[in-house]
FIKOL-504592 format. One record per residue (C-alpha): residue in three letters; x, y, z negated; residue number from 1. Coordinates in steps of 0.02 Angstrom, whole numbers, plus 32768, in hexadecimal, padded with zeros to 4 digits. Each point is the difference from the previous one (the first is absolute). Layout:
% FIKOL-504592
resn:xx:yy:zz:resi
ala:X:Y:Z:NUM;
...
***
This chain:
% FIKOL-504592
resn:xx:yy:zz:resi
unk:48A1:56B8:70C5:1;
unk:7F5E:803B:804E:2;
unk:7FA2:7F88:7F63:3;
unk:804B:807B:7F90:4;
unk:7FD0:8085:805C:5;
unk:7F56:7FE0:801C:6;
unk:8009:7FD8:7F2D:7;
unk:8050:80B1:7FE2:8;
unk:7F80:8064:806B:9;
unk:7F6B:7F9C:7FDA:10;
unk:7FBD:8084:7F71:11;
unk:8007:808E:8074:12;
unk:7F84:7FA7:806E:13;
unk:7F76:802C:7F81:14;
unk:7FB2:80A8:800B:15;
unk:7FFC:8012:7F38:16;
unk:80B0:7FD9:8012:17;
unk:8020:8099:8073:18;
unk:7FBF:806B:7F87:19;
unk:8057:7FBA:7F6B:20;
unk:80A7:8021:8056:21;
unk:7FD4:80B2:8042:22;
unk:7FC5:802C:7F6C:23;
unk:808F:7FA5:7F96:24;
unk:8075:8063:806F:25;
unk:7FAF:80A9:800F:26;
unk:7FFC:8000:7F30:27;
unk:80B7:7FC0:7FEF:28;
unk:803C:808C:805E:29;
unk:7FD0:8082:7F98:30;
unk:7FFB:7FC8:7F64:31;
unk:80C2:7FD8:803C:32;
unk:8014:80C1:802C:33;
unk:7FB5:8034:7F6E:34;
unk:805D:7F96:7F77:35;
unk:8092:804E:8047:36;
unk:7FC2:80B6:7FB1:37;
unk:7F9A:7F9C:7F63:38;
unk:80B5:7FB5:7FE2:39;
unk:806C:80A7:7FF2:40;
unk:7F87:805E:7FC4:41;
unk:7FEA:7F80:7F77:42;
unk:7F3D:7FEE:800D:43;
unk:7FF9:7F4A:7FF2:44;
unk:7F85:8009:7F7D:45;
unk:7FA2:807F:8054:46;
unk:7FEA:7F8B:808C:47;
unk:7FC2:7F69:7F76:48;
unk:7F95:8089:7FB8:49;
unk:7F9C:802C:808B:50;
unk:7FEB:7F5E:8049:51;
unk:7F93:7FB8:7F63:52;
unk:7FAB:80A4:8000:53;
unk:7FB9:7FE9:809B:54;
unk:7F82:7F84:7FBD:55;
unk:7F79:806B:7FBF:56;
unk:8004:806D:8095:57;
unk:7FDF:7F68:8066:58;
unk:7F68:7FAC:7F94:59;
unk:7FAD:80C8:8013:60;
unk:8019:8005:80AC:61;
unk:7FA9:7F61:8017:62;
unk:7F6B:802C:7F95:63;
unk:7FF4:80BF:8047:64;
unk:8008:7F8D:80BA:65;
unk:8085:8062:8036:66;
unk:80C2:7FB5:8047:67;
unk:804D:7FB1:7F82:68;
unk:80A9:8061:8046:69;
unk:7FB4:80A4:7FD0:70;
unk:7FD6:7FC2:7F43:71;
unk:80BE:7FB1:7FFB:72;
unk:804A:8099:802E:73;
unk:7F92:8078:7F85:74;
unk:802C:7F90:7F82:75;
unk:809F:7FF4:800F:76;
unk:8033:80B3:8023:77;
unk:7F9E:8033:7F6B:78;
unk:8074:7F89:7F9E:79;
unk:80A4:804B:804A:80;
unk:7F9F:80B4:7FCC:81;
unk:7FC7:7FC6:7F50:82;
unk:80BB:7FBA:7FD8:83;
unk:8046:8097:8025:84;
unk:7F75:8089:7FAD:85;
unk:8021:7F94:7F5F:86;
unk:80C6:800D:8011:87;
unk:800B:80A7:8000:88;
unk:7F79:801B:7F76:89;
unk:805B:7F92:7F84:90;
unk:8099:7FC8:7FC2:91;
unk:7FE6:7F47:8034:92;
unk:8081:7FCD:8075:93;
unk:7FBA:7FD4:80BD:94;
unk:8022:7F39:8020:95;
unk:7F86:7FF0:7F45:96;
unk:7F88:8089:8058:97;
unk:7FFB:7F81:80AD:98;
unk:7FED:7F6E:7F82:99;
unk:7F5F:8043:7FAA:100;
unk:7FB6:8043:808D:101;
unk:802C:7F72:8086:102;
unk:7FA8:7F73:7F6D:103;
unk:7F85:8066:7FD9:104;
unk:7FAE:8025:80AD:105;
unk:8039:7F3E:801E:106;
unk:7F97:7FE3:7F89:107;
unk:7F6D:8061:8018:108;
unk:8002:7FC5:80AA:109;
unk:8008:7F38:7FDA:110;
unk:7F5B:8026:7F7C:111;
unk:7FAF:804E:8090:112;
unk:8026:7F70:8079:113;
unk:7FC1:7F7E:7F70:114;
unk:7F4C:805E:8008:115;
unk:7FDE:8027:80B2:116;
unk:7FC0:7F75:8061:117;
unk:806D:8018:80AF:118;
unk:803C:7F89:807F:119;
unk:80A9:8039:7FFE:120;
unk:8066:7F84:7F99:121;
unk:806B:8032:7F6A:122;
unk:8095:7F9B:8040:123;
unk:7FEF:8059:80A3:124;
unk:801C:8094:7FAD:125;
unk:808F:7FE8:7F9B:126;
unk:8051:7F84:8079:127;
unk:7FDA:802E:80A8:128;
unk:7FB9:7FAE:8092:129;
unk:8066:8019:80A1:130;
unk:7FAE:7F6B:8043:131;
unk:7F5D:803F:7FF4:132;
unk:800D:80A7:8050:133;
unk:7F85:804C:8083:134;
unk:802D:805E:80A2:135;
unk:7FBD:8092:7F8C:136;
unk:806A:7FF8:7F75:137;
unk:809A:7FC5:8076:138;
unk:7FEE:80B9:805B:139;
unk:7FEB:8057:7F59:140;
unk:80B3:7FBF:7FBF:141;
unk:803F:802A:80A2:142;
unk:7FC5:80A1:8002:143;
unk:804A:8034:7F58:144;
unk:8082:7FAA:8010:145;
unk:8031:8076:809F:146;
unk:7FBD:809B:7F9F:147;
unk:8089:7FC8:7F77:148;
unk:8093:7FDF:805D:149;
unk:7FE7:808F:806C:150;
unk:7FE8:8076:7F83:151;
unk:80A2:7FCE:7F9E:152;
unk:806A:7FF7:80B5:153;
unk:7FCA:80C5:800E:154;
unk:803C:803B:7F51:155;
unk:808D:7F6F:7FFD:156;
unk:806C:808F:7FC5:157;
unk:7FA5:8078:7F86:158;
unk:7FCB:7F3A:7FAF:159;
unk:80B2:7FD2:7FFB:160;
unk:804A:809D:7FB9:161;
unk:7F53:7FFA:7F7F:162;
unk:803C:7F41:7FC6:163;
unk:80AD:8028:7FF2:164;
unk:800A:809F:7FA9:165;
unk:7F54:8075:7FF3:166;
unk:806E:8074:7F8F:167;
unk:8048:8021:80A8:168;
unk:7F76:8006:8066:169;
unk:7FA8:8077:7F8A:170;
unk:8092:8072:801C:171;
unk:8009:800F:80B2:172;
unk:7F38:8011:7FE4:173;
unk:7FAD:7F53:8036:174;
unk:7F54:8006:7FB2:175;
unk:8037:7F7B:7F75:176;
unk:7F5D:7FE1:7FB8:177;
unk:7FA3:7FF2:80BF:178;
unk:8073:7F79:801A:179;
unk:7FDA:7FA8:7F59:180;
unk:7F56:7FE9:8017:181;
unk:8009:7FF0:80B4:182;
unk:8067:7F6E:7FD6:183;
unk:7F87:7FC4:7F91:184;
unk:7F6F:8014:8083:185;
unk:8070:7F86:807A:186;
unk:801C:7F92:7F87:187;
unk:7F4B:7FE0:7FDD:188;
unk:7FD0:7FF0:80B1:189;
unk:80AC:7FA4:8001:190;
unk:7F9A:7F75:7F84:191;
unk:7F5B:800B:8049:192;
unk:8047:7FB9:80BA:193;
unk:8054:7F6D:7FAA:194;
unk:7F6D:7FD7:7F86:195;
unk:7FC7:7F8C:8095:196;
unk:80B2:7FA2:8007:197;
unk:801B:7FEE:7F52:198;
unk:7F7F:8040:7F7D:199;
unk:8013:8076:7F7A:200;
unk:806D:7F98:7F80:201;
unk:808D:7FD0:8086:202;
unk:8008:80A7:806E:203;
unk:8079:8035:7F88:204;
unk:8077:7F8B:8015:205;
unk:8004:8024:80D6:206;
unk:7FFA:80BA:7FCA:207;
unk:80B3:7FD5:7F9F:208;
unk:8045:7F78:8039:209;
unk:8049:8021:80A4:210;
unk:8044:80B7:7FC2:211;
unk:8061:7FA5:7F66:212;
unk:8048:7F6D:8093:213;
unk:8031:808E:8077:214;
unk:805E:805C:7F5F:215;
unk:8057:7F79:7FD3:216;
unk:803A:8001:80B9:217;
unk:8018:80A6:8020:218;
unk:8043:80A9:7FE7:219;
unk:7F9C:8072:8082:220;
unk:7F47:8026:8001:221;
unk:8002:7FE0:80B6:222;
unk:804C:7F50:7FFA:223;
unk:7F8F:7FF4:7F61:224;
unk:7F58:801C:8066:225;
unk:805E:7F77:809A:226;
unk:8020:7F61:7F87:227;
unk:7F4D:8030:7F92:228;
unk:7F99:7FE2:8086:229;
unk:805D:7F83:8058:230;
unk:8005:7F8C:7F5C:231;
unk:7F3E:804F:7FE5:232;
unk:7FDB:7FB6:80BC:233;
unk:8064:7F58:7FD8:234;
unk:7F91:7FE4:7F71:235;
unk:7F54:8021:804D:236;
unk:801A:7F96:80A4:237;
unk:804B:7F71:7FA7:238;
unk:7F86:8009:7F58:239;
unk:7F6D:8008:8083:240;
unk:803E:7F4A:8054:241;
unk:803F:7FB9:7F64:242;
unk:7F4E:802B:7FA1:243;
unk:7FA5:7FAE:80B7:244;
unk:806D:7F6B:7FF2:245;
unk:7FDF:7FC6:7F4D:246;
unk:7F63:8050:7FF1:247;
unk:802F:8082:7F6C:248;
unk:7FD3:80B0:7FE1:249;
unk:804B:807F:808E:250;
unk:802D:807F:7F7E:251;
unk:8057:7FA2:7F73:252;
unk:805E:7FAD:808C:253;
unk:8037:80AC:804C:254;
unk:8031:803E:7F61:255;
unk:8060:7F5E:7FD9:256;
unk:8068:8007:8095:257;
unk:8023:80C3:7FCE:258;
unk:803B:7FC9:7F6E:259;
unk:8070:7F73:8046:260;
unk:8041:8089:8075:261;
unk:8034:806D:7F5B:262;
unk:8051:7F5F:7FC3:263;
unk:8085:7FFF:808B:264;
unk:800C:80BE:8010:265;
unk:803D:7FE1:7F31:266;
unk:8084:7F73:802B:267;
unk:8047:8060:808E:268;
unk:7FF3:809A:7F93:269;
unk:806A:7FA6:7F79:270;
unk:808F:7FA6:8071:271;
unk:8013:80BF:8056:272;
unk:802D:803B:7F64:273;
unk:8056:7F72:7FC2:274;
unk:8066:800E:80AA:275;
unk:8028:80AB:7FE4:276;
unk:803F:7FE0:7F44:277;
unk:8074:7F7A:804E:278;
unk:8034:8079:807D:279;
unk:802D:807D:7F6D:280;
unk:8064:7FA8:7F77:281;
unk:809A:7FD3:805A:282;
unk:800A:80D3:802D:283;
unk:7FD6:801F:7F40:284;
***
């Protein structure tokens, strides 16, 4: 018993290790809170949008020496800002707006990469490097990641009552549009914290993922936001030791495991309602 033991705890006996899980578990938690609101507000795309867009933002931060966090954020707020400028200035419907914009600055971002000569590595970038972290870049997820989740626990409600109906909540006169874009803003920052974790080309999926699994599951926001970060948790501990163990790549592994997660939350999704069909035709 205590052989296993000494197995299973082994990793966190490695300062880089330490990180990798703080930081794992810092990001999973609130890019589980906020897939919750991506999820019912139907944003999904929005979230895949502004994660590739972040890329440019990041190689000019690096060659104008500031944090890279401050480029990722620019970029990708301007992206959330451009979709919507075009939207309402032509008849092209949104998700094609987020398409064309998203590639595009995707784009311009991977030509820029290809002809600045930077030690940051490409696959860093797009795929993450929890492993890798510094005590610097450790605090900085932290930090937003508080800043996040605190700023959604104070307008829980006014967020709520935006996702679920903002007819409503422009009614009773909730400043509709403050919320839009402050929603946006969060969900930039949202991307920047887990860039570290995951990279730009799988944030997406822990940005959806564990809001989809906890809909499948549930039929209060409350509960929602419960089993989204507690599969989002599940997935970052156990992707961290799995990638340690067999020597793969932290965020792939996370990811995987998230999607394993939605797997089950499907099957028991599927005998609920075949249950309740059962449970129906002999009354019918």
């Amino acid at each position: 018993m205590m052989a296993w033991m000494d197995v299973l705890m082994e990793p966190v006996s490695f300062g880089f290790m330490q990180r990798a899980l703080v930081t794992a578990m810092a990001t999973s938690i609130v890019c589980a809170i906020f897939s919750c609101f991506l999820v019912l507000k139907g944003w999904s795309l929005m979230g895949d949008a502004i994660s590739h867009a972040v890329l440019p933002g990041v190689v000019l931060a690096y060659l104008a020496g500031i944090p890279l966090v401050i480029g990722a954020f620019g970029s990708g707020l301007f992206c959330a800002v451009a979709t919507g400028f075009i939207k309402e200035h032509c008849r092209v419907k949104e998700d094609s707006v987020m398409g064309i914009v998203f590639s595009g600055m995707f784009a311009a971002g991977l030509v820029l990469f290809s002809r600045v000569n930077t030690e940051q590595h490409l696959s860093h970038i797009l795929f993450g490097n929890v492993l890798g972290v510094t005590d610097g870049e450790m605090l900085q997820t932290l930090i937003i990641a508080a800043v996040v989740t605190m700023l959604i626990i104070l307008k829980f409600k006014d967020l709520m009552l935006f996702c679920f109906d903002p007819v409503q909540a422009k009614v009773i006169g909730l400043p509709v549009r403050f919320y839009h874009y402050a929603l946006l803003c969060m969900l930039a920052l949202t991307i920047v914290a887990a860039l570290q974790a995951v990279g730009v080309v799988l944030v997406v999926a822990m940005l959806i993922t564990p809001g989809i699994t906890a809909f499948l599951l549930c039929k209060t926001l409350p509960k929602m936001l419960m089993v989204s970060v507690t599969a989002s948790l599940i997935a970052a501990v156990s992707g961290t030791f799995i990638s340690f163990y067999i020597d793969a790549a932290t965020g792939p592994a996370i990811v995987l495991i998230q999607a394993v997660i939605f797997l089950l939350a499907l099957g028991v999704n599927l005998l609920r309602k075949t249950a309740n069909a059962r449970r129906v035709a002999p009354n019918a």
